[in-house]
Residue, then its C-alpha position, 0 to 999 in steps of 0.5 A: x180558154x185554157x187558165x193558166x196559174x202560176x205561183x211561187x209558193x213554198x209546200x209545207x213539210x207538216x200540214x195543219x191535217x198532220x199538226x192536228x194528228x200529232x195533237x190529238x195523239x198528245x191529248x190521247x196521252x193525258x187522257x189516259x194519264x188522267x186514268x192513273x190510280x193515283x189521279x183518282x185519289x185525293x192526292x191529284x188535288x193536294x199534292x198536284x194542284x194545290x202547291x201551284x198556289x204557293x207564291x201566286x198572286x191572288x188572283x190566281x192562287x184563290x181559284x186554284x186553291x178552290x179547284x183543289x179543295x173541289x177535286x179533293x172531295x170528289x176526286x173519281x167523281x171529277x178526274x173520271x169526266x176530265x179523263x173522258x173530256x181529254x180522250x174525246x178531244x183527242x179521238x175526235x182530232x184523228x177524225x177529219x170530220x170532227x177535227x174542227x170541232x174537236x179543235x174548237x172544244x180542245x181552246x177553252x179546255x186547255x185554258x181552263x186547265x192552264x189557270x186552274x191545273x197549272x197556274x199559269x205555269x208560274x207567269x204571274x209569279x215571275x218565278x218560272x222558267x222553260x226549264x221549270x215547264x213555262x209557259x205551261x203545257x196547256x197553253x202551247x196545246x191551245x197555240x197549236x191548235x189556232x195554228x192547226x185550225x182548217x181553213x180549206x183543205x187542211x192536208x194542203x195547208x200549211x199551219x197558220x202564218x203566225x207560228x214563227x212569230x208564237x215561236x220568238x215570243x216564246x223562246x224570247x220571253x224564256x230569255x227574260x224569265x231566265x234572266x230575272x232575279x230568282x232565275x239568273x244564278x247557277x243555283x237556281x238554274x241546278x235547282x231546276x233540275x229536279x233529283x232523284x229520278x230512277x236509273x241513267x235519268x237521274x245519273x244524268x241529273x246528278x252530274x248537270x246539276x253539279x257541273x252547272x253549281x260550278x259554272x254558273x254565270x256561264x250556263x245562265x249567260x249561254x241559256x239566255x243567249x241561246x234563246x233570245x237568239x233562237x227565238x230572233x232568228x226565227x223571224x227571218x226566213x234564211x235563219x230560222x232554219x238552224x233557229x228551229x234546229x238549235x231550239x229542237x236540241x235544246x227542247x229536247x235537252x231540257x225534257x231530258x234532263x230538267x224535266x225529267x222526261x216529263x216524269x212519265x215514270x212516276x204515276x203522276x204525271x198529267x202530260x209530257x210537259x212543255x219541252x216535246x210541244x216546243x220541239x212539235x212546234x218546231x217541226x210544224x215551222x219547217x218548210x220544204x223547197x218551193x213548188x211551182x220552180x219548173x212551170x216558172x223556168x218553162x214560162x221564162x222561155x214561152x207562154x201559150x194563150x189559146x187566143x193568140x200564138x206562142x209569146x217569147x220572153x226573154x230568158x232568165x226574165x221574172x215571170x210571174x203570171x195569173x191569167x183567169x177567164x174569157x179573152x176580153x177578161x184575161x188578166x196577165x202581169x208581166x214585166x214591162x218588155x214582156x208586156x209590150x212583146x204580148x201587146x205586139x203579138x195580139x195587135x199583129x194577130x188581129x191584123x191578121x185576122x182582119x186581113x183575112x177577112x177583107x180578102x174573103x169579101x174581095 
């Protein structure tokens, strides 16, 4: 018997096999950014790690005061091996055989490197911001790559159902962050952007920050605002297109300007910081037009089993149908006048065929 599958699904414009690529070329990135001369040196553990325990709990500034004390007396010994690490994760990404279980190393790495290399990104603490990298790069790396994880085909599958609702948890915590004491000020919104980048970066840098010294209330307001609502928006699917365009600008905005472009021109920079793993995010959420539209408009007008003759539906009528198997195990889910039109059309088949026997035997 013919099998018949007609779905109404939506074709993902990244899959989990593009999500996984995108990651491994991040990886790839802070792998050779682990290999800077200055990474290999003590000054990766003084003046990189150890000043993320100021102002921590202890919980967290003990540890990290630990790993810098670590690193600093044996730095090529330790940054050579965390170097290595990275590249193997990312090389192993770009390689579908390996992709899965290079996403299953790339999780307890990327934790261990968002306590002990970031400090949580300053969560405990309540003084931090998206502006200032929350909630760290490595955890976004460990999110992408749970949504990324394979479960079939993964050049098919669209990334993991959740992601919207990562995506407001995100977006709506930096609204809080941003609105807590500490952040809610126009001074500390300019005193999120870091001075004295080189060229048109740091022109820019200047200019911002002035601007919002002056205006204050209004930029705090329209930060707060602008990320609850993105964030919100994203749970409902005729909003969370323009939710993911407005939070790609605004991602990309705060790379450039509060976050420096990452500071990859400095030599000291261990990944491009929070803002372009937000924007990846984004574009992973996006999905293209639903398949399946013209089978669905064909199947309004006729649909032909092998056991009986062509059924005529009604036109314009919701037709959603699954039919797998032999004819005593054929499954078909249909409105109700349809049904009974398929029901008619059988009954009047095997009368037929029963007619036509009795005239074989007279």
């Amino acid at each position: 018997m013919n099998t018949l599958s007609l779905t109404h699904s939506v074709r993902s414009i990244v899959t989990r096999r593009h999500l996984q690529i995108a990651l491994g070329l991040v990886w790839l990135l802070d792998g050779a950014l682990q290999l800077q001369p200055f990474m290999l040196g003590t000054g990766f553990a003084t003046q990189g790690i150890a000043p993320l325990a100021a102002g921590q709990p202890h919980f967290v500034a003990g540890p990290i005061r630990w790993a810098a004390s670590l690193i600093a007396a044996h730095p090529v010994a330790l940054d050579v091996p965390f170097a290595a690490i990275q590249l193997l994760i990312g090389l192993g990404l770009l390689v579908p055989r390996t992709a899965k279980l290079a996403l299953a190393a790339s999780l307890p790495w990327a934790l261990g490197v968002w306590f002990f290399g970031e400090g949580l990104s300053g969560l405990a603490s309540g003084h931090t911001s998206l502006l200032t990298g929350a909630p760290g790069a490595a955890l976004l790396y460990g999110v992408l790559a749970l949504a990324a994880w394979p479960r079939r085909d993964p050049s098919h599958e669209a990334p993991a159902r959740w992601l919207p609702l990562a995506w407001a948890v995100l977006w709506v915590g930096a609204a809080i962050f941003q609105a807590l004491p500490g952040q809610n000020t126009g001074a500390a919104v300019a005193g999120a952007i870091p001075q004295g980048a080189p060229g048109w970066v740091g022109r820019l840098d200047a200019s911002v920050a002035g601007w919002t010294t002056h205006h204050g209330t209004a930029v705090v307001v329209a930060l707060v605002v602008a990320e609850a609502l993105i964030g919100l928006a994203a749970l409902h699917r005729r909003s969370r297109g323009p939710a993911l365009a407005a939070g790609f600008v605004l991602a990309l905005a705060i790379w450039v300007v509060a976050q420096d472009l990452g500071q990859l021109y400095s030599g000291q920079a261990t990944d491009p910081n929070t803002a372009p793993l937000v924007a990846l995010m984004a574009i992973a959420l996006l999905r293209g037009r639903r398949t399946g539209a013209v089978a669905l408009a064909r199947a309004r007008r006729s649909v032909v089993f092998s056991d009986f003759k062509s059924v005529r539906l009604m036109p314009r009528l919701p037709v959603r149908l699954r039919a797998v198997g032999s004819r005593k195990a054929m499954h078909a889910r249909l409105p109700g006048r349809a049904a009974a039109r398929v029901s008619e059309a059988r009954r009047g088949s095997m009368r037929a065929s029963t007619s036509s026997r009795c005239r074989a035997g007279a």
